[in-house]
PyMOL Python script that loads the backbone (N, CA, C, O; Angstrom):
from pymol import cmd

cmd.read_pdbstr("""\
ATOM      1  N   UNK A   1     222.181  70.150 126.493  1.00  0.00           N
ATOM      2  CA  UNK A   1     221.817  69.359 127.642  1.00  0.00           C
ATOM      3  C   UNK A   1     222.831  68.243 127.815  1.00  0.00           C
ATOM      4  O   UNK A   1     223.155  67.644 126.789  1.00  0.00           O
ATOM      5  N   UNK A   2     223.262  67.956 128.722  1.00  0.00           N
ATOM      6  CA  UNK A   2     223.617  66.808 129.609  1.00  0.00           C
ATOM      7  C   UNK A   2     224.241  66.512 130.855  1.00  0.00           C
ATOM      8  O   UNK A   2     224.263  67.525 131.553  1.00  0.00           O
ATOM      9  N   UNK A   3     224.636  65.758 131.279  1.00  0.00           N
ATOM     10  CA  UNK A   3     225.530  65.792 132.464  1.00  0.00           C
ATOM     11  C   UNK A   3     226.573  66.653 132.937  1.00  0.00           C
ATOM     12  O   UNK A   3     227.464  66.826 132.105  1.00  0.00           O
ATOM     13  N   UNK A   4     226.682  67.085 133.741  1.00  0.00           N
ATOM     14  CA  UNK A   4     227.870  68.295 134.441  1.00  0.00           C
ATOM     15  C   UNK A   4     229.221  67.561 133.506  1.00  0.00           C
ATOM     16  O   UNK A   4     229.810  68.262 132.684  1.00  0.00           O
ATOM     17  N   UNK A   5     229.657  66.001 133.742  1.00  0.00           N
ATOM     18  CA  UNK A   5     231.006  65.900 132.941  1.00  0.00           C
ATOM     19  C   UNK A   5     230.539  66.069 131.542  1.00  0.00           C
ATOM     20  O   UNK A   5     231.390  66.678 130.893  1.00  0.00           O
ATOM     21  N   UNK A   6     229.667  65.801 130.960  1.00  0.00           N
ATOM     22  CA  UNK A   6     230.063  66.131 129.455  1.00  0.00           C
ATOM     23  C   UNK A   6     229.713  67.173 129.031  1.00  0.00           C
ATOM     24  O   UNK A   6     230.071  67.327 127.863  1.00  0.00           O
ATOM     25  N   UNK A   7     228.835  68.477 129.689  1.00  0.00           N
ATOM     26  CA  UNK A   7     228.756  69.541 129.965  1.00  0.00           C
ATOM     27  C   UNK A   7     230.294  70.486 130.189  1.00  0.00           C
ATOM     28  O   UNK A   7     230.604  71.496 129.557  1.00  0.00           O
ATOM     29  N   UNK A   8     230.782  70.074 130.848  1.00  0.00           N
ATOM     30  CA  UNK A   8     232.390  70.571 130.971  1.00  0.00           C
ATOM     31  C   UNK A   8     233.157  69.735 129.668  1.00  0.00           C
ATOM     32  O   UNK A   8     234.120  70.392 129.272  1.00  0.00           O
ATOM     33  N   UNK A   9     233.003  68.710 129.061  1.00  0.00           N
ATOM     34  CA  UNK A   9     233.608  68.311 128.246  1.00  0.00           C
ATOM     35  C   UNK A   9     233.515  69.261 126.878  1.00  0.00           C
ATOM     36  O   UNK A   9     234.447  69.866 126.349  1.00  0.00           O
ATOM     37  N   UNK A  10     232.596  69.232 126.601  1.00  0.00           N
ATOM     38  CA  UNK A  10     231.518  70.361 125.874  1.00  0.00           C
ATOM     39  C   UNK A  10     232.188  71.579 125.539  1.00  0.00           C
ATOM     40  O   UNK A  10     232.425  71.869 124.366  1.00  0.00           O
ATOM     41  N   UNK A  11     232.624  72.578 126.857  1.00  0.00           N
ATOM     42  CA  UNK A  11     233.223  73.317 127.117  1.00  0.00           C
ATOM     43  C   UNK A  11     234.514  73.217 126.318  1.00  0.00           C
ATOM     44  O   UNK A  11     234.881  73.834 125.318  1.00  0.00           O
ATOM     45  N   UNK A  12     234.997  72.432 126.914  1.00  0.00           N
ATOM     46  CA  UNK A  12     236.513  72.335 126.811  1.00  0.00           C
ATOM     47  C   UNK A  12     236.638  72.258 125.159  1.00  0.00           C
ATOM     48  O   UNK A  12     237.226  73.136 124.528  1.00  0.00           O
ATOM     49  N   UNK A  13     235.946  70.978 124.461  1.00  0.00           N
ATOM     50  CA  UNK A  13     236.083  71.414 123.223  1.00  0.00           C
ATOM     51  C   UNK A  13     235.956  72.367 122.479  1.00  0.00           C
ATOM     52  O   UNK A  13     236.409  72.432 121.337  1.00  0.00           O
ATOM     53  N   UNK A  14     235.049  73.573 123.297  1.00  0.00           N
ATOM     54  CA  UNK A  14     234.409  74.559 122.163  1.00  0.00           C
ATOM     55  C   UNK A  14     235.890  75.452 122.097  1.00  0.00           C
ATOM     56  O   UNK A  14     236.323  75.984 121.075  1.00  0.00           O
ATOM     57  N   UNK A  15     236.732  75.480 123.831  1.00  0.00           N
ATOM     58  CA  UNK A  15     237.637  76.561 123.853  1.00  0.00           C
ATOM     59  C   UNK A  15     238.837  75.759 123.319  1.00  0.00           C
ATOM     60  O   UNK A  15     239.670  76.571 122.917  1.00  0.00           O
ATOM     61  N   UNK A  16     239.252  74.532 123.157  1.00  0.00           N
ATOM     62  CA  UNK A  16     240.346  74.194 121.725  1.00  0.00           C
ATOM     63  C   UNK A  16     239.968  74.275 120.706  1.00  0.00           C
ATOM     64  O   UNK A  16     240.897  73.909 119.987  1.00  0.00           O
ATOM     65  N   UNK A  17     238.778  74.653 119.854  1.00  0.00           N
ATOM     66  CA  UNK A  17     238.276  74.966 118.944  1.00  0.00           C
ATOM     67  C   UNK A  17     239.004  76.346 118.419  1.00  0.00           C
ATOM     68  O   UNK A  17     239.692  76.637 117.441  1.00  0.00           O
ATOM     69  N   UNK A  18     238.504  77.036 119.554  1.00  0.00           N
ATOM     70  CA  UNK A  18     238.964  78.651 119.450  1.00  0.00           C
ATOM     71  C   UNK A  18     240.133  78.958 119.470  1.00  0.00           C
ATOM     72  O   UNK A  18     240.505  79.963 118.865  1.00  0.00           O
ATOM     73  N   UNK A  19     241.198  77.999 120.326  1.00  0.00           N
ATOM     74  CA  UNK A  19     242.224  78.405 120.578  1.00  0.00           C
ATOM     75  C   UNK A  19     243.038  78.065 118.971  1.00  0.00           C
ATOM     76  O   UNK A  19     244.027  78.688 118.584  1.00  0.00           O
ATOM     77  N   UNK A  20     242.385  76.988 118.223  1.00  0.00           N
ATOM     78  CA  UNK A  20     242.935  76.493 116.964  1.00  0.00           C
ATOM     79  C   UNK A  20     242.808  77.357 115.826  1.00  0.00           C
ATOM     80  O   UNK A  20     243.588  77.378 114.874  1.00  0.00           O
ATOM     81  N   UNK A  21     241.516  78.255 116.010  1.00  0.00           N
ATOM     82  CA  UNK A  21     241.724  79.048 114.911  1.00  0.00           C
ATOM     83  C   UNK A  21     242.039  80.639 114.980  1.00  0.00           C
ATOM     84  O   UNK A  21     241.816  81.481 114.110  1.00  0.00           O
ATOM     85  N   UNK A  22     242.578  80.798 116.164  1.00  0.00           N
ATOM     86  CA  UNK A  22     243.542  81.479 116.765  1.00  0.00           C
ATOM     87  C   UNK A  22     244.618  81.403 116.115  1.00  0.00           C
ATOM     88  O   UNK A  22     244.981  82.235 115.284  1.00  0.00           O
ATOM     89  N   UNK A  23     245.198  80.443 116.420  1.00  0.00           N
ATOM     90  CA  UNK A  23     246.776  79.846 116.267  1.00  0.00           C
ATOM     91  C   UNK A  23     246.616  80.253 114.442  1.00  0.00           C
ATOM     92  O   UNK A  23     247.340  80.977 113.759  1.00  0.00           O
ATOM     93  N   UNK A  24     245.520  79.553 114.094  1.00  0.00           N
ATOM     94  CA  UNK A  24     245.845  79.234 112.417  1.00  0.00           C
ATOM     95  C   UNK A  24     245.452  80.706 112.094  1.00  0.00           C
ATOM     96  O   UNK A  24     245.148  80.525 110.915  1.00  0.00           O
ATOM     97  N   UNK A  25     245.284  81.774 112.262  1.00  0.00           N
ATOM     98  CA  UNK A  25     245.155  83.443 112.813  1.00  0.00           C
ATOM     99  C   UNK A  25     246.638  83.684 112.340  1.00  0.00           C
ATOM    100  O   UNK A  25     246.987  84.079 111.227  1.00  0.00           O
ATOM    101  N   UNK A  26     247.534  83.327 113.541  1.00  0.00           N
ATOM    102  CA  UNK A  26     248.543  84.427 113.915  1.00  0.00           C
ATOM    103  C   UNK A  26     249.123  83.349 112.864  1.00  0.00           C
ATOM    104  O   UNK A  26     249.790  84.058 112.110  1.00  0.00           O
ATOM    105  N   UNK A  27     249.246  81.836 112.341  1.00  0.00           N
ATOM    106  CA  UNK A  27     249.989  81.923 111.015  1.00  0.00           C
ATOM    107  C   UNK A  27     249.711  82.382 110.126  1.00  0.00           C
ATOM    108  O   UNK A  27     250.651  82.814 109.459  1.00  0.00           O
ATOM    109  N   UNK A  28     248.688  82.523 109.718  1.00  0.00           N
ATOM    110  CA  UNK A  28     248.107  83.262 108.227  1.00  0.00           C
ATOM    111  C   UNK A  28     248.893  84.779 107.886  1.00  0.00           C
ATOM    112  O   UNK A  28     249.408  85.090 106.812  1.00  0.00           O
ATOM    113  N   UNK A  29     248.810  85.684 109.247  1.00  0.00           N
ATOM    114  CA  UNK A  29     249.059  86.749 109.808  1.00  0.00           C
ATOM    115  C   UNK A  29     250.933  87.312 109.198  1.00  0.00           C
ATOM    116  O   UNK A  29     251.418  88.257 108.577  1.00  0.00           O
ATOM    117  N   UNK A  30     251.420  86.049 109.856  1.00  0.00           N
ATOM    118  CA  UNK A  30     252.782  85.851 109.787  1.00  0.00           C
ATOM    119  C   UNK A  30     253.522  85.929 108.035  1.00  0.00           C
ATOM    120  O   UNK A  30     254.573  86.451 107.664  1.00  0.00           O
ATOM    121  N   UNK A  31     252.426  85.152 107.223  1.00  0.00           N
ATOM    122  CA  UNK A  31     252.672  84.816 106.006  1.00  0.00           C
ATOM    123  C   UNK A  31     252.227  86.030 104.906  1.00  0.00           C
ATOM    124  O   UNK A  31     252.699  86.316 103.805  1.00  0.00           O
ATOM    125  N   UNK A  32     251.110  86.617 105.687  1.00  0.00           N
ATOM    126  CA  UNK A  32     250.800  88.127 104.596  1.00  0.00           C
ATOM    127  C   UNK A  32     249.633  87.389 103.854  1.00  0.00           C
ATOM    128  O   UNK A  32     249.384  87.810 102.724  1.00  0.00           O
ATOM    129  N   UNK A  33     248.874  86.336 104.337  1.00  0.00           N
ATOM    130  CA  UNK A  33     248.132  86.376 103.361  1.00  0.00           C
ATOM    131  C   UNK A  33     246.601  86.950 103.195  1.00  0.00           C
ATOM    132  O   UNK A  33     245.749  86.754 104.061  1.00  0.00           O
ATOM    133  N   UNK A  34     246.377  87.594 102.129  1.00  0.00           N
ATOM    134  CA  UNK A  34     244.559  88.615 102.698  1.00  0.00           C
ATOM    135  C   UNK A  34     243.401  87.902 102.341  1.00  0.00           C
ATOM    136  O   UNK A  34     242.931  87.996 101.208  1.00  0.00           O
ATOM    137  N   UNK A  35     242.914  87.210 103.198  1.00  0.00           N
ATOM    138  CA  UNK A  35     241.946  86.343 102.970  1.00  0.00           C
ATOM    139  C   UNK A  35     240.582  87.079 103.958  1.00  0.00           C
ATOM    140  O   UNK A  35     239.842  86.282 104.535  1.00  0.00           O
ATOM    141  N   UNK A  36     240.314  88.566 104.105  1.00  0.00           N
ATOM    142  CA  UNK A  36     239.424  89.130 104.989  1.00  0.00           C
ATOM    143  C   UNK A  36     238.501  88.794 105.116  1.00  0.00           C
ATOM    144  O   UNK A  36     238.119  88.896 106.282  1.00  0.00           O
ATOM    145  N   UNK A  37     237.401  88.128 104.048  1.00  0.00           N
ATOM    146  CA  UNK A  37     236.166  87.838 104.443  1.00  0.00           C
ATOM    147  C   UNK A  37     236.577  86.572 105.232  1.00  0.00           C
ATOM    148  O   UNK A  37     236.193  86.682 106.397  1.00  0.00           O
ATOM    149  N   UNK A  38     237.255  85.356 104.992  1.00  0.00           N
ATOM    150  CA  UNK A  38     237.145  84.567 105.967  1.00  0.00           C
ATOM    151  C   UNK A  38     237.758  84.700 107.001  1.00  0.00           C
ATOM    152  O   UNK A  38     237.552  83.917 107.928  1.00  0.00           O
ATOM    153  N   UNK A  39     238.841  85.921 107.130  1.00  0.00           N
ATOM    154  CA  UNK A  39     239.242  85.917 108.395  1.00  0.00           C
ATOM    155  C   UNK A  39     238.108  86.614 109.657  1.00  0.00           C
ATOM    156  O   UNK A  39     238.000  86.324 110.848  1.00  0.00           O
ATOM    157  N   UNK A  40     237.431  87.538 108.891  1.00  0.00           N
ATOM    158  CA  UNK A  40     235.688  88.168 109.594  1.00  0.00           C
ATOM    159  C   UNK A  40     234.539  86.747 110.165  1.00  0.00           C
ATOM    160  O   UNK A  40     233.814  86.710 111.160  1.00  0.00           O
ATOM    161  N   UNK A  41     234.777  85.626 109.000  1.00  0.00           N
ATOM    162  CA  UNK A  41     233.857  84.630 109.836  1.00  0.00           C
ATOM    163  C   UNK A  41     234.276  83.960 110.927  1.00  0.00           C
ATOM    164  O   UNK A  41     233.643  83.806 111.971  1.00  0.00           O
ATOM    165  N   UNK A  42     235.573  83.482 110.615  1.00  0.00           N
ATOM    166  CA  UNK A  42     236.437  83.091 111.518  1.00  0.00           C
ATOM    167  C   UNK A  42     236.354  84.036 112.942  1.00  0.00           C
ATOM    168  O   UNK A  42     235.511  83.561 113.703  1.00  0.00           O
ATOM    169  N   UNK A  43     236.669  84.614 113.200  1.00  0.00           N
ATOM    170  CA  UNK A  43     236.547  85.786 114.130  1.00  0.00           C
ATOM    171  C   UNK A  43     235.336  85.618 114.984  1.00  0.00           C
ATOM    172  O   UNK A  43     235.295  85.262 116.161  1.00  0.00           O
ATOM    173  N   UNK A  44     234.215  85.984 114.070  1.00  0.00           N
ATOM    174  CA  UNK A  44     233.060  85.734 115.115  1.00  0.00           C
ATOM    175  C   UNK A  44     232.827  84.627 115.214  1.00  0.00           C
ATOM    176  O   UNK A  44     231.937  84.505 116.055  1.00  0.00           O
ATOM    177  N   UNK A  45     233.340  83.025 114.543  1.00  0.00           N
ATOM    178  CA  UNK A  45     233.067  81.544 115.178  1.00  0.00           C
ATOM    179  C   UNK A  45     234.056  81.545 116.530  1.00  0.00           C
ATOM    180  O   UNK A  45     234.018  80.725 117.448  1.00  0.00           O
ATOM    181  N   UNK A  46     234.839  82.548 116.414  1.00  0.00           N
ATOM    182  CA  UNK A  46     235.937  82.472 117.655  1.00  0.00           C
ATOM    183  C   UNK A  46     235.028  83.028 118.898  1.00  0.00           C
ATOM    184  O   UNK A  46     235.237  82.611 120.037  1.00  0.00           O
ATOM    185  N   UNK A  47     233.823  84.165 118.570  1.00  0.00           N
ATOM    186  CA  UNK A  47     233.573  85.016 119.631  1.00  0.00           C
ATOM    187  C   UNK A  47     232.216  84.175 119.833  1.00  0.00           C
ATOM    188  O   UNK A  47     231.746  84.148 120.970  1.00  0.00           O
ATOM    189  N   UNK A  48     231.726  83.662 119.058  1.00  0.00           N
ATOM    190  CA  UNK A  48     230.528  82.659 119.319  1.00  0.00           C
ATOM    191  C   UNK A  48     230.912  81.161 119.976  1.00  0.00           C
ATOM    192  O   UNK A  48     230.057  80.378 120.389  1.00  0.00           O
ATOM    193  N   UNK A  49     232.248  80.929 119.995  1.00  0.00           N
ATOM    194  CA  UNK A  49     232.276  79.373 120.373  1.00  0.00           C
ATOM    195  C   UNK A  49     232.678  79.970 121.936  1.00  0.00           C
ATOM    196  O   UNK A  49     231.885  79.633 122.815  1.00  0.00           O
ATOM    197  N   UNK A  50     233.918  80.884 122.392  1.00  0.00           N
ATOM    198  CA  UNK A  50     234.062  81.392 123.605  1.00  0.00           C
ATOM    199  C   UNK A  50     232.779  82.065 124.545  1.00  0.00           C
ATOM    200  O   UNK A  50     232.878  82.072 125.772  1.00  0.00           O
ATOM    201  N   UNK A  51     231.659  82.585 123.901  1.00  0.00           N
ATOM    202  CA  UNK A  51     230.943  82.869 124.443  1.00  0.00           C
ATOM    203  C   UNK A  51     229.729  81.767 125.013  1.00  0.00           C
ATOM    204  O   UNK A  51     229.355  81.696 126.184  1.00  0.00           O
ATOM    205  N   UNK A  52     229.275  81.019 123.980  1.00  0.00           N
ATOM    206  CA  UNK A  52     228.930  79.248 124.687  1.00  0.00           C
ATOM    207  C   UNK A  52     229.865  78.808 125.968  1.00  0.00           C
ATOM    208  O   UNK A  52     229.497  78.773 127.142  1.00  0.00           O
ATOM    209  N   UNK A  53     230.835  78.563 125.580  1.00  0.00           N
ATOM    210  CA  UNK A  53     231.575  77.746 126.515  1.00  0.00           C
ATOM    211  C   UNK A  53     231.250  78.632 127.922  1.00  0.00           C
ATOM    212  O   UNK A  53     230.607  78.204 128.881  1.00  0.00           O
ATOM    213  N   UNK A  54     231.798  79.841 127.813  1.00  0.00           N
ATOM    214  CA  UNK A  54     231.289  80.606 128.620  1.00  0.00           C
ATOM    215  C   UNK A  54     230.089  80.890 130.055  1.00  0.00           C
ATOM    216  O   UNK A  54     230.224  81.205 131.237  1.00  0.00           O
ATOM    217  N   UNK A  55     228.931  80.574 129.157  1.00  0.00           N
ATOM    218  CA  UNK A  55     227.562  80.303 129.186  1.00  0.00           C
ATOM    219  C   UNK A  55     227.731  78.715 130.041  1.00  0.00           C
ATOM    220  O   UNK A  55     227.729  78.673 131.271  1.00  0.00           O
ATOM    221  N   UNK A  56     227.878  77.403 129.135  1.00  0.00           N
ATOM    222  CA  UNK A  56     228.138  76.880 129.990  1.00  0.00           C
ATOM    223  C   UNK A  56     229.234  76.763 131.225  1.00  0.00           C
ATOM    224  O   UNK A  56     228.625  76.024 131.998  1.00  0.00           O
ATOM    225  N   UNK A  57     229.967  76.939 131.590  1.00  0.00           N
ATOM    226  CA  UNK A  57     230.587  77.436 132.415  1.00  0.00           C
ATOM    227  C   UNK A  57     230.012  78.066 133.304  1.00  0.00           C
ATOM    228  O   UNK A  57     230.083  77.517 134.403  1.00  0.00           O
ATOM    229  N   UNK A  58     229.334  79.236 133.265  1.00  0.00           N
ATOM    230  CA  UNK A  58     228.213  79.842 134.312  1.00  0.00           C
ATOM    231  C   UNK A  58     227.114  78.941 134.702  1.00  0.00           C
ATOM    232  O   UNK A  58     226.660  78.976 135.846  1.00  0.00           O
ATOM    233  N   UNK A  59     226.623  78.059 133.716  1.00  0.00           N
ATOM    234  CA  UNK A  59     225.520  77.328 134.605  1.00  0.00           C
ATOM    235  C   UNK A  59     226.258  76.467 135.242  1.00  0.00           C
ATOM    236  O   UNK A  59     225.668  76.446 136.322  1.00  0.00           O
ATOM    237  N   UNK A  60     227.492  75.438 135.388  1.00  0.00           N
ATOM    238  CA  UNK A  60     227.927  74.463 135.674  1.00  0.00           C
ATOM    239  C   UNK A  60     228.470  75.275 137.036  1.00  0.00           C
ATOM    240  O   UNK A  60     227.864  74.946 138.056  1.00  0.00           O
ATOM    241  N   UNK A  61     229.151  75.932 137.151  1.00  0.00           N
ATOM    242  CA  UNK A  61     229.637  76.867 138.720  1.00  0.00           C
ATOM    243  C   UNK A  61     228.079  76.850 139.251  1.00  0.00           C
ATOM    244  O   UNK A  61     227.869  76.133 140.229  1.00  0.00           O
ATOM    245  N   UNK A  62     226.693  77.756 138.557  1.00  0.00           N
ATOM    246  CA  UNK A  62     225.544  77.918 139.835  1.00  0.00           C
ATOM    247  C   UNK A  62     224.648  76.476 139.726  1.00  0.00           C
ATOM    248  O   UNK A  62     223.705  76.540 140.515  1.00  0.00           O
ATOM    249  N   UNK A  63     224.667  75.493 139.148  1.00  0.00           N
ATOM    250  CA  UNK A  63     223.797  74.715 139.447  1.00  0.00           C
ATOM    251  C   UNK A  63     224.541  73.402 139.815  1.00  0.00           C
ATOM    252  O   UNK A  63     225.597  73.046 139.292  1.00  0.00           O
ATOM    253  N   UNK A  64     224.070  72.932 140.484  1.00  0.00           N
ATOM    254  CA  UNK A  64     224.349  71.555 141.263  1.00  0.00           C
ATOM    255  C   UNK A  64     223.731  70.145 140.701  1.00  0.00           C
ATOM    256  O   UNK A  64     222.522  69.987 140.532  1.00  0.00           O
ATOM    257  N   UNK A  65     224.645  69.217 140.452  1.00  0.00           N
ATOM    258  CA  UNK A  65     224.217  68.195 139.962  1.00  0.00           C
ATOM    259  C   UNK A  65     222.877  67.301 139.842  1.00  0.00           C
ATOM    260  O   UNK A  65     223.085  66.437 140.694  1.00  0.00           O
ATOM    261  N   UNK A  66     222.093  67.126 139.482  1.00  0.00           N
ATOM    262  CA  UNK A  66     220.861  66.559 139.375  1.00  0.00           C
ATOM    263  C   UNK A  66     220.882  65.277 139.284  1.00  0.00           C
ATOM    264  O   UNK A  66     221.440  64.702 138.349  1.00  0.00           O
ATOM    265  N   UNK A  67     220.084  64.478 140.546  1.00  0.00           N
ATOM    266  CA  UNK A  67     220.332  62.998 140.975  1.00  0.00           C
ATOM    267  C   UNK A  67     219.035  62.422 140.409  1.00  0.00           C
ATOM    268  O   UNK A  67     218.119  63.211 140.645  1.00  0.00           O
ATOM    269  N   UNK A  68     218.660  61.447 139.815  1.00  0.00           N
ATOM    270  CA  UNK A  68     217.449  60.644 139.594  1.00  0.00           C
ATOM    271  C   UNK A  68     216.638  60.204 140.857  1.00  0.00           C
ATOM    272  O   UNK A  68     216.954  60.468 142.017  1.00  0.00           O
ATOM    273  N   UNK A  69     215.588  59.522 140.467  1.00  0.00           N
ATOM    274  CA  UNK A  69     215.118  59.073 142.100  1.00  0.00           C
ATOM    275  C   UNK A  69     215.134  57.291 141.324  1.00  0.00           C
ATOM    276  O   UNK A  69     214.172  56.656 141.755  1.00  0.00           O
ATOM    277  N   UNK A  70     215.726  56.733 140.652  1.00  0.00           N
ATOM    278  CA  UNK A  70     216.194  55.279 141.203  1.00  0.00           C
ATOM    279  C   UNK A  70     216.948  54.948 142.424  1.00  0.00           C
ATOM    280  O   UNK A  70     217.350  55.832 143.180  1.00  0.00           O
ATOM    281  N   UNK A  71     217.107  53.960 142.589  1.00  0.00           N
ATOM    282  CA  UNK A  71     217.917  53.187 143.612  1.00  0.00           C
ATOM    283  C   UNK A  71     219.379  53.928 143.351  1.00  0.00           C
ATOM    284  O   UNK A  71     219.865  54.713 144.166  1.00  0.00           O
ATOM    285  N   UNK A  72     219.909  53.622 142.294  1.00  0.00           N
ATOM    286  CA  UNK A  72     221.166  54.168 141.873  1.00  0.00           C
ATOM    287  C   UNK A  72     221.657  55.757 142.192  1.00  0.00           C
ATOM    288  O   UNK A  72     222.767  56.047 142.640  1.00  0.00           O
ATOM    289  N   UNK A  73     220.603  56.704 141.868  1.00  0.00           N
ATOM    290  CA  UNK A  73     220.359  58.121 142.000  1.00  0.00           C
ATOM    291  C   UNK A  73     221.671  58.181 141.580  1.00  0.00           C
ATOM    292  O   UNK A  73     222.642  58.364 142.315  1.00  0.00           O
ATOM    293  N   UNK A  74     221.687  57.952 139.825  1.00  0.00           N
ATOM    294  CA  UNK A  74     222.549  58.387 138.905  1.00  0.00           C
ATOM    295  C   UNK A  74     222.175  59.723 138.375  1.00  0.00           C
ATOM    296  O   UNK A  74     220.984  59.999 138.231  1.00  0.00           O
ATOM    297  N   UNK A  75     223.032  60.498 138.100  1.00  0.00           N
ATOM    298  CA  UNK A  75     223.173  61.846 137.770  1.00  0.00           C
ATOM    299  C   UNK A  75     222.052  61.706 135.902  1.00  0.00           C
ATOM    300  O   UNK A  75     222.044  60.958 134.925  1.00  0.00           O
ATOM    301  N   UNK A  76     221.445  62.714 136.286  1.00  0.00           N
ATOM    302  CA  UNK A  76     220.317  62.623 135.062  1.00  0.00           C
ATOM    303  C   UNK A  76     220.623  64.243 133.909  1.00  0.00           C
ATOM    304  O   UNK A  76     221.056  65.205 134.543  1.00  0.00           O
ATOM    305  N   UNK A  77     220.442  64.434 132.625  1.00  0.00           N
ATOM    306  CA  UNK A  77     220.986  65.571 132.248  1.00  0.00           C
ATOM    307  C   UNK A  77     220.080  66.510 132.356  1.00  0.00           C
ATOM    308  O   UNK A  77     218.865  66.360 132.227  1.00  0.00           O
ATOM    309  N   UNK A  78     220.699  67.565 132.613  1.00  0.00           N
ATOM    310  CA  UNK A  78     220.495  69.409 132.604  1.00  0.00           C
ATOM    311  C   UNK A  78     219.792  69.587 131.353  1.00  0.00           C
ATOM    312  O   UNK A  78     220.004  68.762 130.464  1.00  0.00           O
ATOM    313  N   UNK A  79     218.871  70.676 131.120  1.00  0.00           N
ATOM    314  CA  UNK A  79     218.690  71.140 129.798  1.00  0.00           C
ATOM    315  C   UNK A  79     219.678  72.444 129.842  1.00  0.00           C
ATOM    316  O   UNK A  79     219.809  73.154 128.845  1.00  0.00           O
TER     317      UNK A  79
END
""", "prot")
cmd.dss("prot")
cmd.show_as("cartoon", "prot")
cmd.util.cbc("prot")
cmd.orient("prot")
């Protein structure tokens, strides 16, 4: 839950997350080293953090910001 910006913020961290243990992937890769079971967890934290972000991402495109009813009608958070 929260606001559309930290909702997209959210996002964004989960997919530099992924993209980092990606990267630290194709060095390991490079070097020969066989570390399989953690490269198997790794893997699916890659396919579980892209698939969140994802998720949010789809609600943030179909739903529209949610205004309070104060005076202010400051943006209130999403579940």
């Amino acid at each position: 839950s929260g606001t559309h910006a930290e909702l997209k913020k959210k996002s964004d961290k989960m997919r530099a997350r992924a993209d980092r243990i990606v990267k630290k992937h194709m060095d390991a890769d490079s070097s020969k080293s066989d570390k399989s079971g953690q490269h198997k967890k790794e893997k699916q934290t890659v396919e579980t953090l892209l698939r969140n972000a994802d998720k949010i991402d789809k609600f943030l495109a179909s739903n529209e910001k949610r205004l309070g009813h104060s005076r202010t009608k400051k943006e209130v958070q999403s579940n």
